[in-house]
N, C-alpha and C positions, 0 to 999 in steps of 0.2 A: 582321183576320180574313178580311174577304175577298181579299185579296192572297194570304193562305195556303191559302184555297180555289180561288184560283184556280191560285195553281202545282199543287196536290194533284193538280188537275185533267185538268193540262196535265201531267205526270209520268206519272199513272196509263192516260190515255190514249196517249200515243205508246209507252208499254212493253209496253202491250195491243193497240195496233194499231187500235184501234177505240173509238165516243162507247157503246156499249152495253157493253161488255166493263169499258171504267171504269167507268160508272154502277153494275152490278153489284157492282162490286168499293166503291165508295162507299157502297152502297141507299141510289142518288137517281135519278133517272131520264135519259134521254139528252140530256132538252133542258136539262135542270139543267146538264149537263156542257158542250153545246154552247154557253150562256149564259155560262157561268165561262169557257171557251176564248175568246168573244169578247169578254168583258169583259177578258182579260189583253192578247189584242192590240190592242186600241183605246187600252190606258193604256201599252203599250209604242211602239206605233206601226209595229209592224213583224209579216209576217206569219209565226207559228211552224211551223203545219201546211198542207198542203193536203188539204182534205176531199173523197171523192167518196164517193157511196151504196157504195162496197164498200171501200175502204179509207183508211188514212190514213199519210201521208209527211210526213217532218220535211224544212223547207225550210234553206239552209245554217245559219238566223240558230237554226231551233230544234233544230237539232242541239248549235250551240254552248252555247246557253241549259238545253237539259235536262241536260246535262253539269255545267254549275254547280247545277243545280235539285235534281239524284239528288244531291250532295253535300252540298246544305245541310238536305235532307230527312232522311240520314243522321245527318247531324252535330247535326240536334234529336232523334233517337231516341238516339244515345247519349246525350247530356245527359242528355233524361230518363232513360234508364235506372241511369245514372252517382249519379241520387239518388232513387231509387223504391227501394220496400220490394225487399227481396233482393240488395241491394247493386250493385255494380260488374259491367258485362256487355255484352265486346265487339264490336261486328256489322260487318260492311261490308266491302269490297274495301280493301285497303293494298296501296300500290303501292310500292315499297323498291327504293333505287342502292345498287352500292358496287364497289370497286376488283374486279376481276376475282381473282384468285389470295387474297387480303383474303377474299373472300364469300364463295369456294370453300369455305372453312376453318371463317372464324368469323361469318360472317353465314347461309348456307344452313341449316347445322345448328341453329340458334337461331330460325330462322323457321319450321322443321317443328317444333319443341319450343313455339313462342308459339301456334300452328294447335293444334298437339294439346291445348295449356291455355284455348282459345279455339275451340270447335267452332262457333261461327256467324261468323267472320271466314275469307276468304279473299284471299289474296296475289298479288304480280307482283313476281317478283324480278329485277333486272337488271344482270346481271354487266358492266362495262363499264371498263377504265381512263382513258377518254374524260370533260372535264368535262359532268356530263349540264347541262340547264337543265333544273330543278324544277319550274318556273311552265309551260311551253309546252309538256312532256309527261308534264306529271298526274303528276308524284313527289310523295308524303306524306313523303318521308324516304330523307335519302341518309346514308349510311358515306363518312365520309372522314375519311385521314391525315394531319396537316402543317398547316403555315399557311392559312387561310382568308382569301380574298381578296374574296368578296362578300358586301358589307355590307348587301344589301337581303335578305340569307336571316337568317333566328334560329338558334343553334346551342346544343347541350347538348354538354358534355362527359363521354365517357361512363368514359374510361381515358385511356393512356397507353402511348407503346410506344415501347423501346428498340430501337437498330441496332447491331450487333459486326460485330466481324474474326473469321471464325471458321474453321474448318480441322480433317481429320480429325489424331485420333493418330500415324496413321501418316507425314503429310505432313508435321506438328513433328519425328517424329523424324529423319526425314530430310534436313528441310531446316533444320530451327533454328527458335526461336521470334524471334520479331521482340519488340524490348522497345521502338519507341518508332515512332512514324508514318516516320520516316527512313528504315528500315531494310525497308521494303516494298518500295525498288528491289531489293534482293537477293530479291524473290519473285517468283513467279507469279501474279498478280493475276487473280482471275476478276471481269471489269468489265461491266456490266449496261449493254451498248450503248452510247449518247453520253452518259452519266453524267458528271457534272464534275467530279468526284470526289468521296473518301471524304470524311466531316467526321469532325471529331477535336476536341477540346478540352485544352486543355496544361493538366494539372495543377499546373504552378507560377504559368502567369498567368492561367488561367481565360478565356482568347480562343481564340474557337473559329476554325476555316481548314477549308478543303477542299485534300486533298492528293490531286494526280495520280496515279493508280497506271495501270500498264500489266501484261499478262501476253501468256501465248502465245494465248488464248483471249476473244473476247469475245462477247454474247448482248446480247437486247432481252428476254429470258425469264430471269426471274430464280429459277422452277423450276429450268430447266437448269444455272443457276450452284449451285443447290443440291445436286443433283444428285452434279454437278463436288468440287464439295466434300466430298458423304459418302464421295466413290470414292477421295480423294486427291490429285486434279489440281490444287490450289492455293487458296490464300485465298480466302473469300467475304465482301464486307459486306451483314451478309443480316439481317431484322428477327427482331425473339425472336418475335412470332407464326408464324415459320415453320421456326424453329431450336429453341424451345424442347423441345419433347420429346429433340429428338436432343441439348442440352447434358445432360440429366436422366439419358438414359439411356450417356451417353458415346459416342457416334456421332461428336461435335464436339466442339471444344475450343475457349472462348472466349479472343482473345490483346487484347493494349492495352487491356482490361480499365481499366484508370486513365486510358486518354484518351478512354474514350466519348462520343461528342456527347450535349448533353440531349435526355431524352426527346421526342418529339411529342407531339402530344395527338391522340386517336381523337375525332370529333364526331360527333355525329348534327343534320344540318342541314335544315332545312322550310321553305318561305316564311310570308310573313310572315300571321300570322292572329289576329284575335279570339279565337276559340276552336278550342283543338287538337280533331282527331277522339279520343276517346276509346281507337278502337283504335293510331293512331300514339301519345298520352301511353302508353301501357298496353308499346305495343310498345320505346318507348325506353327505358324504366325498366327493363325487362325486360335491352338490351343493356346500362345502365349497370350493375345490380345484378352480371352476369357481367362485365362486361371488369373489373370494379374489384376480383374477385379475384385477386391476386398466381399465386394455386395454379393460376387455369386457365391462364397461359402455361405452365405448365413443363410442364404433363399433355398437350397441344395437338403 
């Protein structure tokens, strides 16, 4: 109890600036607060604030420390709220990664739709195709596609998402449909930069390959190759989160259809913890419950 009095203390005061502006905000009094502050530093060993008669500054070490402090002060208010009469009730700053062109889409739109079902949470969204680190700049939760490679992070699975060959009407009629991954030399390949190529899986022996493709055109922006593709300029392998409406509404036409590589899987990934913040559980369930409808790729 006094450990939690004394963070209370030490939170309350460096957010107010001042040992009176806490006490206030406690109804205790200033030297109550100053006794708590020095009882935190004496058990930590290190000095949090520097005090003068008119203000107060956080030293490097109680910068870092309040930082952890506001988070786990947070993360015991949602708890308790999480099982107090009136059920389920999300507070606190979430801070959210995810692929750039990916968030644009289906993560931005879904976090003004969580804020507006959650009026006392607010967000940091960071559009980045860059691997962010989690732990070293205060992510709750990153979006990412594909294979996951660090195993000190926990991951949920929230969907799935398929990649095609795909191309307008106009471009098949002109140039022929390709029936088999072979048959992409004879096209115009729109190639998304230094891509190793397209993956494919053979339907008679179920082994998957990445095949070379080349065209007149290449990009590091895989807008652009979309783009490219609804005007007619040649083939795209471009994912259904960002083809899908235009297969739905006939803009595109999906081709090798029977040699699709398998799905990826969509994660939602967090360092590792005790106890989730309430608003990041509340927030991922929220992406799993939509990515895991089939209906929203094809409306998207």
């Amino acid at each position: 109890m006094d450990s939690f009095k004394q963070i209370s203390a030490f939170v309350s005061a460096a957010t107010r600036g001042s040992l009176s502006a806490a006490a206030r905000a406690e109804n205790v009094t200033p030297a109550i607060i100053g006794r708590r502050l020095d009882g935190l530093e004496a058990r930590l060993g290190v000095r949090l604030l520097v005090r003068t008669t008119r203000r107060l500054s956080l030293t490097f070490e109680g910068q870092a420390f309040l930082e952890d402090c506001q988070r786990i002060l947070t993360d015991l208010a949602n708890a308790e709220a999480s099982v107090s009469a009136g059920g389920v009730k999300a507070s606190g700053h979430l801070r959210i990664s995810a692929p750039a062109g990916f968030g644009r889409r289906h993560v931005a739109p879904l976090v003004m739709r969580f804020l507006e079902d959650n009026p006392e949470v607010t967000a940091s969204l960071d559009l980045s195709d860059r691997l962010v680190d989690l732990v070293n700049e205060g992510i709750d939760c990153a979006v990412r596609i594909g294979e996951l490679t660090d195993s000190s992070m926990v991951s949920v699975r929230l969907g799935e998402m398929r990649r095609m060959v795909v191309a307008s009407p106009a471009y098949l009629v002109a140039h022929g449909t390709p029936r088999e991954p072979a048959e992409l030399a004879g096209h115009n390949c729109l190639v998304l930069g230094q891509q190793r190529g397209w993956v494919f899986r053979d339907p008679a022996t179920g082994s998957v390959d990445a095949w070379k493709v080349s065209g007149r055109f290449d990009c590091n922006d895989g807008a652009v190759l979309h783009e490219w593709a609804l005007v007619g300029r040649g083939l795209a392998w471009r994912s259904l989160w960002e083809v899908g409406q235009d297969l739905t509404e006939g803009r595109l036409a999906s081709v090798l259809d029977a040699w699709q590589a398998p799905p990826m899987g969509i994660y939602a990934v967090f360092p590792q913890r005790r106890h989730l913040p309430l608003r990041v559980r509340l927030f991922i369930d929220f992406l799993k419950e939509t990515y895991s409808q089939p209906a929203y790729w094809e409306r998207q």
